[in-house]
C-alpha positions as CSV (number, residue, x, y, z in Angstrom):
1,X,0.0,0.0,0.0
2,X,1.6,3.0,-0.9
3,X,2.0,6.0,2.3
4,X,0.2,9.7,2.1
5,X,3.4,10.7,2.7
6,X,4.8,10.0,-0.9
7,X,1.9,11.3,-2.4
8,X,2.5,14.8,-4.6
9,X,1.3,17.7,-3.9
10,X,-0.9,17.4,-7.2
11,X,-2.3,14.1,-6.0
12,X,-3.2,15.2,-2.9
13,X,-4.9,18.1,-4.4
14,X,-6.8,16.2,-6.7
15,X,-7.3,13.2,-4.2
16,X,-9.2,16.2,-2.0
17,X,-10.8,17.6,-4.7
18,X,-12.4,14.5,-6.1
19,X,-13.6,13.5,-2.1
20,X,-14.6,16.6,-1.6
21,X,-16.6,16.2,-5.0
22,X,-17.7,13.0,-4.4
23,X,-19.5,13.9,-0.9
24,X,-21.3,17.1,-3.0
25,X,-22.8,14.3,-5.0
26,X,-24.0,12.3,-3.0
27,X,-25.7,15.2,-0.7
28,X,-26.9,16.2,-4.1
29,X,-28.2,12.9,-4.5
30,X,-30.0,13.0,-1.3
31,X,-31.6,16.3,-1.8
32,X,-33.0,15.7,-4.8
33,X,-34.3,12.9,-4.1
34,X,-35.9,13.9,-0.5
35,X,-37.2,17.3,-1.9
36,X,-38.2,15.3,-5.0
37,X,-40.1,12.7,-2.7
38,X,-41.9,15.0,-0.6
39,X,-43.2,17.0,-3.4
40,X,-44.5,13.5,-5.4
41,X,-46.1,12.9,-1.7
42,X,-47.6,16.4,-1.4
43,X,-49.1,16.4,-5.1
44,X,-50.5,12.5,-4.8
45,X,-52.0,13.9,-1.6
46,X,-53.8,17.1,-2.5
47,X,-55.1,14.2,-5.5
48,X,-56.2,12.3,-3.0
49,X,-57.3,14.6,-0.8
50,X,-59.5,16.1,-3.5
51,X,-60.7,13.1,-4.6
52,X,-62.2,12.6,-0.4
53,X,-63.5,16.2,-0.9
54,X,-65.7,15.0,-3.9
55,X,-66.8,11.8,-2.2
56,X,-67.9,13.6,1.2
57,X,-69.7,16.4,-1.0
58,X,-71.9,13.8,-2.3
59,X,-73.7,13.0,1.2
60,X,-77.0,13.6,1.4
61,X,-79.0,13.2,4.4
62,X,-83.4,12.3,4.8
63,X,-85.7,10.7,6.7
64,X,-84.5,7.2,5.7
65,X,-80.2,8.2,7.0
66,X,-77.5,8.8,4.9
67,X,-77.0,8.3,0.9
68,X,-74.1,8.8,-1.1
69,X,-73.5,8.8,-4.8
70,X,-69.9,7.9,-5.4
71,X,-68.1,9.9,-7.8
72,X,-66.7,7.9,-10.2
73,X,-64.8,10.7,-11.7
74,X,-62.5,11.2,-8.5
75,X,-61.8,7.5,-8.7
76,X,-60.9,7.7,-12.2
77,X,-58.7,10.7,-11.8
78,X,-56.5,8.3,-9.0
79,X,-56.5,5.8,-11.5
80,X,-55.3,7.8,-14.3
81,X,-52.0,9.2,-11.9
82,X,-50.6,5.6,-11.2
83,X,-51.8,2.1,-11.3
84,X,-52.4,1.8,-7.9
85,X,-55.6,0.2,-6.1
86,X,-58.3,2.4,-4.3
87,X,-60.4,1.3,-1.4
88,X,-63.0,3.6,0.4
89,X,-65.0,3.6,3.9
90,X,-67.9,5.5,4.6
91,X,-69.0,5.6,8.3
92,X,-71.8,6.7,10.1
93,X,-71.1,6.4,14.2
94,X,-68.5,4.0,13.6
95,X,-70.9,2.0,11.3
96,X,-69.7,1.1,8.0
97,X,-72.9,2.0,4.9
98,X,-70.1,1.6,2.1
99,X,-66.7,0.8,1.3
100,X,-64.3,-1.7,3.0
101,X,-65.5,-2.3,6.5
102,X,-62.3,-3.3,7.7
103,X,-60.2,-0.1,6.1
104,X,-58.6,0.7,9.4
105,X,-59.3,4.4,11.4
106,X,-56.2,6.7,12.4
107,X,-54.5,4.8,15.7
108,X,-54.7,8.2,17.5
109,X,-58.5,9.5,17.8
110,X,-58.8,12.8,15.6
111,X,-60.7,15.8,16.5
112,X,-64.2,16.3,14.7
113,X,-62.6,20.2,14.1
114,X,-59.4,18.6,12.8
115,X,-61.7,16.4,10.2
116,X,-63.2,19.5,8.5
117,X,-60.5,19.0,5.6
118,X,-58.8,15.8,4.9
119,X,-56.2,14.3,7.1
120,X,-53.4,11.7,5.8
121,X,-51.8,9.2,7.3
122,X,-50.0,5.8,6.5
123,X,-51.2,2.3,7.4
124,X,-50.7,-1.3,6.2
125,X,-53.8,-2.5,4.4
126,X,-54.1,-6.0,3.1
127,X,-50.9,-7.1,3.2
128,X,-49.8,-3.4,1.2
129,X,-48.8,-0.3,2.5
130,X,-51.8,2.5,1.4
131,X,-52.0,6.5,1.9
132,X,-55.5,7.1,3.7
133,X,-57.0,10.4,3.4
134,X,-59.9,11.2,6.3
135,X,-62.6,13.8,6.5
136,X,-66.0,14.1,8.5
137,X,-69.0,15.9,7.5
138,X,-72.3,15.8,10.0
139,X,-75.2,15.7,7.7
140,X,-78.8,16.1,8.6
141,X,-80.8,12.4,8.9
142,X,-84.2,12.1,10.4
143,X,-83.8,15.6,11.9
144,X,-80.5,14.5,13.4
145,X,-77.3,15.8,13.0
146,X,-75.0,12.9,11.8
147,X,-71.5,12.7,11.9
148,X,-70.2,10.8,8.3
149,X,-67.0,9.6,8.1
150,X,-65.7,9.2,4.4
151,X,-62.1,7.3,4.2
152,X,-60.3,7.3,1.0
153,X,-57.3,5.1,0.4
154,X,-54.2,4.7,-2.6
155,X,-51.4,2.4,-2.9
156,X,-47.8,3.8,-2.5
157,X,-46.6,1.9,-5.8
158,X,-46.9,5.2,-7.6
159,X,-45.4,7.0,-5.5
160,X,-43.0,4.4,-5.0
161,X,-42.1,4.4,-9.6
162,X,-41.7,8.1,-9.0
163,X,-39.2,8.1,-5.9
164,X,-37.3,5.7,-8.5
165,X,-37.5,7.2,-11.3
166,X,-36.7,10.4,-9.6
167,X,-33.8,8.8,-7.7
168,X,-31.9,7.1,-11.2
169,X,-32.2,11.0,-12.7
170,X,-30.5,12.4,-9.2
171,X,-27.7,9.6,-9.7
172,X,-27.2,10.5,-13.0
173,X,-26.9,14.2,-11.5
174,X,-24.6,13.2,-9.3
175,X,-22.6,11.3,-10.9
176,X,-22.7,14.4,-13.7
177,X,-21.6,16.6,-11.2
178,X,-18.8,14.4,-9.4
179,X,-17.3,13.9,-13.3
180,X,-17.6,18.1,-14.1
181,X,-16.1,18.0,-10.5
182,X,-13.3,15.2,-11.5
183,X,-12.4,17.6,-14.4
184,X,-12.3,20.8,-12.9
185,X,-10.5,18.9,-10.1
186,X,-7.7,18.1,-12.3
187,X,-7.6,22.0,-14.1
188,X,-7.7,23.3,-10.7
189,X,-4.5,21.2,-9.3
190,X,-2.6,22.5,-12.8
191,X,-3.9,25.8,-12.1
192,X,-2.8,26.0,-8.6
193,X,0.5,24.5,-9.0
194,X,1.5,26.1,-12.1
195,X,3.4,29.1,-10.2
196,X,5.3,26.1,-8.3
197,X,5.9,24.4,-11.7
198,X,7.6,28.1,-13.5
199,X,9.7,28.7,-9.9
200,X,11.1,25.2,-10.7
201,X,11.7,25.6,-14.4
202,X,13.0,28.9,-13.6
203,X,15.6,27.9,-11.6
204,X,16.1,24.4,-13.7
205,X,17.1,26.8,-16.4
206,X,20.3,28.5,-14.7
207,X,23.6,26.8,-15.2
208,X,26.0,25.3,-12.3
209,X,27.6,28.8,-11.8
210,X,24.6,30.9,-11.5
211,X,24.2,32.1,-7.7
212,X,21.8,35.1,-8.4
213,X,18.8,35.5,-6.1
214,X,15.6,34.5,-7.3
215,X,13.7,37.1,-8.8
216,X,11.2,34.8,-10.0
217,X,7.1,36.2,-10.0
218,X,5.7,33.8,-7.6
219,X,2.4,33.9,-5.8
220,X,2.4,35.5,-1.7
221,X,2.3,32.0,-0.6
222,X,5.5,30.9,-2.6
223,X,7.3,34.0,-1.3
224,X,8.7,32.3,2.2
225,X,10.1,29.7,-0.1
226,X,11.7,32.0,-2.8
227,X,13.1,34.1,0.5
228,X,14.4,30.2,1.6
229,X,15.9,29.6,-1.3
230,X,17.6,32.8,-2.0
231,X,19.2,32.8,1.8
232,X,20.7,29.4,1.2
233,X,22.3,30.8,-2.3
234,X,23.3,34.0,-0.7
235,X,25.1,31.3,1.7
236,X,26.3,29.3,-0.8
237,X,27.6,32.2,-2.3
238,X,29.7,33.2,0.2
239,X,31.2,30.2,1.3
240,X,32.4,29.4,-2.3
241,X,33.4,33.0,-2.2
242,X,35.4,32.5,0.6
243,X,36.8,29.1,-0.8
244,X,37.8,30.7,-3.8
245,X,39.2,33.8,-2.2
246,X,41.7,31.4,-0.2
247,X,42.7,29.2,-3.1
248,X,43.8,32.6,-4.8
249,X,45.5,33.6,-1.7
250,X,47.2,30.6,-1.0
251,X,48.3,30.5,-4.8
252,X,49.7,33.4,-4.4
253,X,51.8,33.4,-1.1
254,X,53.0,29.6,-2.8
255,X,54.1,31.1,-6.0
256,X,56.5,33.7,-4.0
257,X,58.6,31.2,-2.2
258,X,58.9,29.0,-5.2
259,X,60.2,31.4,-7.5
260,X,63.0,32.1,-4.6
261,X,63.5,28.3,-4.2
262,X,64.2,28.4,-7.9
263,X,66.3,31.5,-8.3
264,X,68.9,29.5,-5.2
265,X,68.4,25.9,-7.2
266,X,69.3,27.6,-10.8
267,X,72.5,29.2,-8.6
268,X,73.6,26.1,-7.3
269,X,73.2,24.1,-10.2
270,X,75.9,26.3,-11.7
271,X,78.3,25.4,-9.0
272,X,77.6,22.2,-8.9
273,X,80.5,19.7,-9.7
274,X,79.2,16.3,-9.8
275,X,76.3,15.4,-12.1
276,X,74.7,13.4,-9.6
277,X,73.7,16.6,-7.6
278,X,73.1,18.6,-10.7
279,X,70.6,16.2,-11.8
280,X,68.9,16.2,-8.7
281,X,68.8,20.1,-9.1
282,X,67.0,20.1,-12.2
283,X,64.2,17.7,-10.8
284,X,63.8,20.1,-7.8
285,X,63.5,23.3,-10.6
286,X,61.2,20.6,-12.5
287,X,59.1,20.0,-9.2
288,X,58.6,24.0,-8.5
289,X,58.2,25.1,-12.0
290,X,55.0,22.5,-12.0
291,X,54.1,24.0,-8.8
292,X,54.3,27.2,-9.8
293,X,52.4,26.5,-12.5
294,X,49.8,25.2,-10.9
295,X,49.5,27.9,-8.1
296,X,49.5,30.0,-11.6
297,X,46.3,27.9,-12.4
298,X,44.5,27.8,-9.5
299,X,44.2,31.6,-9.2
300,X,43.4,31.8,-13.0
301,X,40.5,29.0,-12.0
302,X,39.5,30.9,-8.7
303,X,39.6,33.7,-10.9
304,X,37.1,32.6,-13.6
305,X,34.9,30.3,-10.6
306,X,34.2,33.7,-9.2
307,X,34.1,36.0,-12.4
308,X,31.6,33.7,-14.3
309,X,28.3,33.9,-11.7
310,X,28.4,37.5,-12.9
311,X,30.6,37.8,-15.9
312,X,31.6,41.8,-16.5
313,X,29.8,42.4,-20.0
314,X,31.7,45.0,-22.1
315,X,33.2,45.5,-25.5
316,X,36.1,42.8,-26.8
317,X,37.6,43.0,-29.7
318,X,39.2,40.3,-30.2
319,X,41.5,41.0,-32.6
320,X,43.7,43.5,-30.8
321,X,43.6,40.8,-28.0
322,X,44.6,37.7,-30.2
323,X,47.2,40.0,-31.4
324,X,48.8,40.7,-28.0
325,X,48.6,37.5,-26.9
326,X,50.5,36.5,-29.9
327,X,53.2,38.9,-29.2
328,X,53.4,37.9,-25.1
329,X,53.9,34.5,-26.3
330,X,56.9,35.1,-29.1
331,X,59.9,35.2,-26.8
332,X,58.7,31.3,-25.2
333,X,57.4,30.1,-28.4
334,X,61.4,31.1,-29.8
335,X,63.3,29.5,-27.3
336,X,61.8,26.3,-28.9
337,X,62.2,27.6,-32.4
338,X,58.4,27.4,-32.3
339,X,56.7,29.8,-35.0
340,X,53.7,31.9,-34.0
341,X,51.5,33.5,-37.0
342,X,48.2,35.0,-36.9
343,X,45.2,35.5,-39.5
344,X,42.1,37.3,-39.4
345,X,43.1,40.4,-37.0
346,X,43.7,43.0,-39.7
347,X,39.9,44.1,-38.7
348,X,38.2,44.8,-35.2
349,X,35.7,41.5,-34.3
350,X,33.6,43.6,-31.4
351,X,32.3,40.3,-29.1
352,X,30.6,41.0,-25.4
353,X,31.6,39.7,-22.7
354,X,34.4,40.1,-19.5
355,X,37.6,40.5,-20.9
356,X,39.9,38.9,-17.9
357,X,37.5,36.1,-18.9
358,X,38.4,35.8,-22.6
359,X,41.8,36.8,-21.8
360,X,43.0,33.9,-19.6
361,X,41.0,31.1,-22.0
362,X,42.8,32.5,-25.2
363,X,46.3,32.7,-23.1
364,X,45.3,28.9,-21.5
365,X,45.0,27.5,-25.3
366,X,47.9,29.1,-26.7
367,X,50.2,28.3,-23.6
368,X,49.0,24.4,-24.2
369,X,49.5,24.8,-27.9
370,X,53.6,26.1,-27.4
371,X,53.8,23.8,-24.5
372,X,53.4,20.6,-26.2
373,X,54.6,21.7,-29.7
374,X,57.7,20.5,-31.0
375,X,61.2,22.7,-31.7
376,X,61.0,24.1,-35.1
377,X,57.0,23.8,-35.9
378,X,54.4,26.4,-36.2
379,X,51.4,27.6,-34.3
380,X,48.2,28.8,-36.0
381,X,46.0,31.6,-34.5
382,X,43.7,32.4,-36.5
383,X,40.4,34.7,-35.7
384,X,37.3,34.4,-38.0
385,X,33.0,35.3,-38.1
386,X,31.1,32.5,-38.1
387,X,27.0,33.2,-38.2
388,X,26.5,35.2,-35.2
389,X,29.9,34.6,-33.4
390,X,33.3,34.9,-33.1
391,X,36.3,32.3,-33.5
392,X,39.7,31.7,-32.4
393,X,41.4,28.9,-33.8
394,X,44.3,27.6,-32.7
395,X,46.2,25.1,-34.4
396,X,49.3,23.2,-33.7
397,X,51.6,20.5,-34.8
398,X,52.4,18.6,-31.7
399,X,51.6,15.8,-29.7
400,X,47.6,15.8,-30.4
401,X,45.1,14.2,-28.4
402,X,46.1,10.8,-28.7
403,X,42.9,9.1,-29.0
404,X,41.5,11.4,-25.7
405,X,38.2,12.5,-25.4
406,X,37.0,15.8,-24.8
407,X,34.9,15.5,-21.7
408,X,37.9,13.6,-20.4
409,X,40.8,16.7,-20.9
410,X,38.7,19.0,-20.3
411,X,37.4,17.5,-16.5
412,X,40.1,19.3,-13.5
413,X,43.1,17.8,-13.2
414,X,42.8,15.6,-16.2
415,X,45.7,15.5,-18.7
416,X,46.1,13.3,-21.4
417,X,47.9,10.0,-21.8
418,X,50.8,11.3,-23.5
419,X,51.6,14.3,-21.9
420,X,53.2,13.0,-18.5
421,X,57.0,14.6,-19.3
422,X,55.8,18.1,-19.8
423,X,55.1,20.2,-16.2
424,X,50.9,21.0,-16.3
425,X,48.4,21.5,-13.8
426,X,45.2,20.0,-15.7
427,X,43.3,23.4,-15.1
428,X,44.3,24.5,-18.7
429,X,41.5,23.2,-20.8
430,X,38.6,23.4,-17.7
431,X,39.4,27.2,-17.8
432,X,38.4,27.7,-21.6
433,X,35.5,25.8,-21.4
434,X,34.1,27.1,-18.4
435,X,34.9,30.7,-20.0
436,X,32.9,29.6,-22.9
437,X,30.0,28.4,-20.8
438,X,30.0,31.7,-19.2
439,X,29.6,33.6,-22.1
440,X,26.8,31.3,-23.7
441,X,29.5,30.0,-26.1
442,X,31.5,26.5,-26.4
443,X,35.0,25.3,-26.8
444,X,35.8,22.4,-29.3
445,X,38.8,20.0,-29.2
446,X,39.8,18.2,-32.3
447,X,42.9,16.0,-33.9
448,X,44.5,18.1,-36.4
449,X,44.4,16.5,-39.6
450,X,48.4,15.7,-40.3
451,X,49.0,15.8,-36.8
452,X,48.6,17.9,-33.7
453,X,45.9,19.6,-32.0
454,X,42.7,22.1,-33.1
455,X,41.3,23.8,-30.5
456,X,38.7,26.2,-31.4
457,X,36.7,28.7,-29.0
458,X,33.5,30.4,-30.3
459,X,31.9,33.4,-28.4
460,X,28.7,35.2,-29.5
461,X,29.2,38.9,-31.3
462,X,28.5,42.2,-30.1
């Protein structure tokens, strides 16, 4: 049996609705057929009720007692309502002169006064239930005032065919309403939790770096919830704030020390005499130029953690920008004979979007492009429109991907398999492709075809 508890707030809505529906139908039910009941009573009774009237205005009184002539027409007009059977009693001083002797008197004793217009009441008559309508007239007989007491009795089948007929009709009301009821049941729950739907979809829609408050329209009820929510990303907020804040600090104070641990290891490897200690110099400048380099990409990551929830949107062109980089990176890229030429920034490509952003992803792909390029190749940086956006290309002719997915190089600390002699952090690739997703634009890695590595990054235009 499955608990309340896991029920959804639609279900439960619906599952009130609908008892809530069904209990209108059946007191609907019950109304109609109790109001329509008493009114089939009251209208068979003013029938039958008339019909005693026209039998007691017949009585005549003379010297010989009491005559009646029966209307036949009041009978017939009994008849013609339902198929029921009609008896009558007519009494003088408890004597029966017509009629069914044994058609039984009221059990409580009725007074004369009382009897001037009929009186109904219900008793079991051969075996049958029967409606008995009662009047007394006093009529003059031998010079005697007589008291005459006409009964007048019906069946309930009638009655009983109309109380059914009228009871299918309420069902089929009911069960009418209850099914408008189930309907309206069901629009209501969509209506009702369609603001709680939209606040979900709204914040469904945001990426994994968006920490803005809600500013979502929501209904008064939903507003303790929205204020919820937004405290616990204002909280959130500030703890990765924080988080990131010391991961830029301690790259920082690391990167100090280390470049002063190199600038005494670089000094002593020149005085060293034996190649045994020189070698173990250059692994301990290896060991802090990787460590510098990560501290290097750990503030560039806390950097663009931070600066993506709310990216800086301004003017880049990204030409004059390619073509800086490209001139920062010529003095490295010749000490490995490594040759750096650009296409495509003769004109100004306007983008929008936070510059330190775009800055450390273009810097990030061409530092992996000279880093794993071999002496005496080239590097391609090339900047192009493309529909509605803006790419930079670059293109180089070293050790390629290796058979290495994307998802895979680009995940934090990934590197790929054959790339384990060169000092890297991992960060490199995760940088550009969170920049990209930042600025509602992507980042594509591919095997260069003759060798090497494409890495292409596309951000919208101005």
């Amino acid at each position: 049996m499955r608990d309340n508890s896991a029920l959804s707030l639609r279900e439960r809505l619906m599952l009130q609705l609908l008892v809530l529906a069904a209990v209108l139908a059946v007191a609907l039910f019950v109304a109609v057929r109790t109001v329509a009941g008493s009114a089939a009573e009251e209208t068979l009774d003013d029938v039958l009720g008339a019909a005693t009237i026209a039998v007691a205005d017949e009585l005549r009184g003379g010297e010989e007692g009491v005559t009646v002539d029966l209307p036949h027409e009041a009978f017939s007009i009994l008849g013609s309502i339902s198929e029921d059977r009609i008896f009558y009693r007519i009494a003088v001083d408890g004597t029966t002169i017509t009629g069914y002797d044994d058609l039984p008197l009221p059990e409580t004793a009725r007074n004369p006064a009382e009897l001037s217009v009929p009186v109904f009441y219900t008793t079991q008559f051969r075996d049958t239930e029967v409606r008995v309508a009662i009047m007394q007239r006093v009529v003059l007989a031998g010079r005697l005032s007589t008291p005459v007491t006409v009964l007048v009795a019906q069946t309930r089948a009638g009655q009983a065919a109309i109380a059914a007929r009228v009871a299918n009709q309420a069902a089929g009301i009911g069960l009418g309403v209850f099914a408008l009821a189930a309907v309206l049941s069901i629009l209501t729950a969509g209506s009702v939790l369609r603001p709680i739907n939209r606040l979900a979809e709204a914040v469904g829609r945001r990426g994994p770096s968006d920490l803005r408050s809600v500013d979502h329209p929501s209904p008064a009820e939903l507003r303790p919830l929205v204020d919820a929510l937004n405290g616990f990303i204002a909280r959130l907020r500030a703890g990765l704030m924080r988080t990131e804040t010391f991961i830029a600090e301690a790259a920082h104070h690391i990167r100090t020390p280390l470049a002063t641990v190199r600038a005494r290891t670089e000094t002593a490897l020149r005085k060293a005499e034996t190649e045994e200690a020189r070698e173990t110099l250059r692994a301990v400048i290896r060991a802090v130029e990787e460590s510098a380099r990560s501290a290097s990409q750990l503030l560039d990551h806390a950097t663009v953690v931070y600066r993506s929830d709310r990216p800086e949107r301004e003017s880049v062109d990204l030409a004059r920008l390619v073509e800086g980089l490209a001139q920062g990176f010529q003095p490295v890229a010749g000490l490995k004979d490594v040759e750096i030429y650009t296409e495509g920034i003769a004109d100004p490509v306007e983008v929008m979007g936070d510059r330190l952003l775009i800055e450390a992803a273009l810097r990030n792909m061409l530092d992996n492009a000279v880093k794993y390029s071999g002496p005496d190749s080239e590097i391609a940086l090339v900047l192009s429109r493309k529909g509605d956006g803006a790419c930079v290309e670059v293109a180089d002719r070293g050790r390629g991907l290796s058979g290495g997915a994307q998802p895979d190089l680009t995940r934090r600390f990934a590197r790929g398999a054959n790339v384990g002699d060169v000092v890297g952090s991992g960060l490199g690739l995760t940088i550009v492709e969170e920049v990209a997703t930042a600025h509602g634009g992507r980042f594509e890695l591919t095997e260069r075809e003759g060798g090497g590595t494409c890495a292409r990054f596309w951000v919208p235009l101005v």
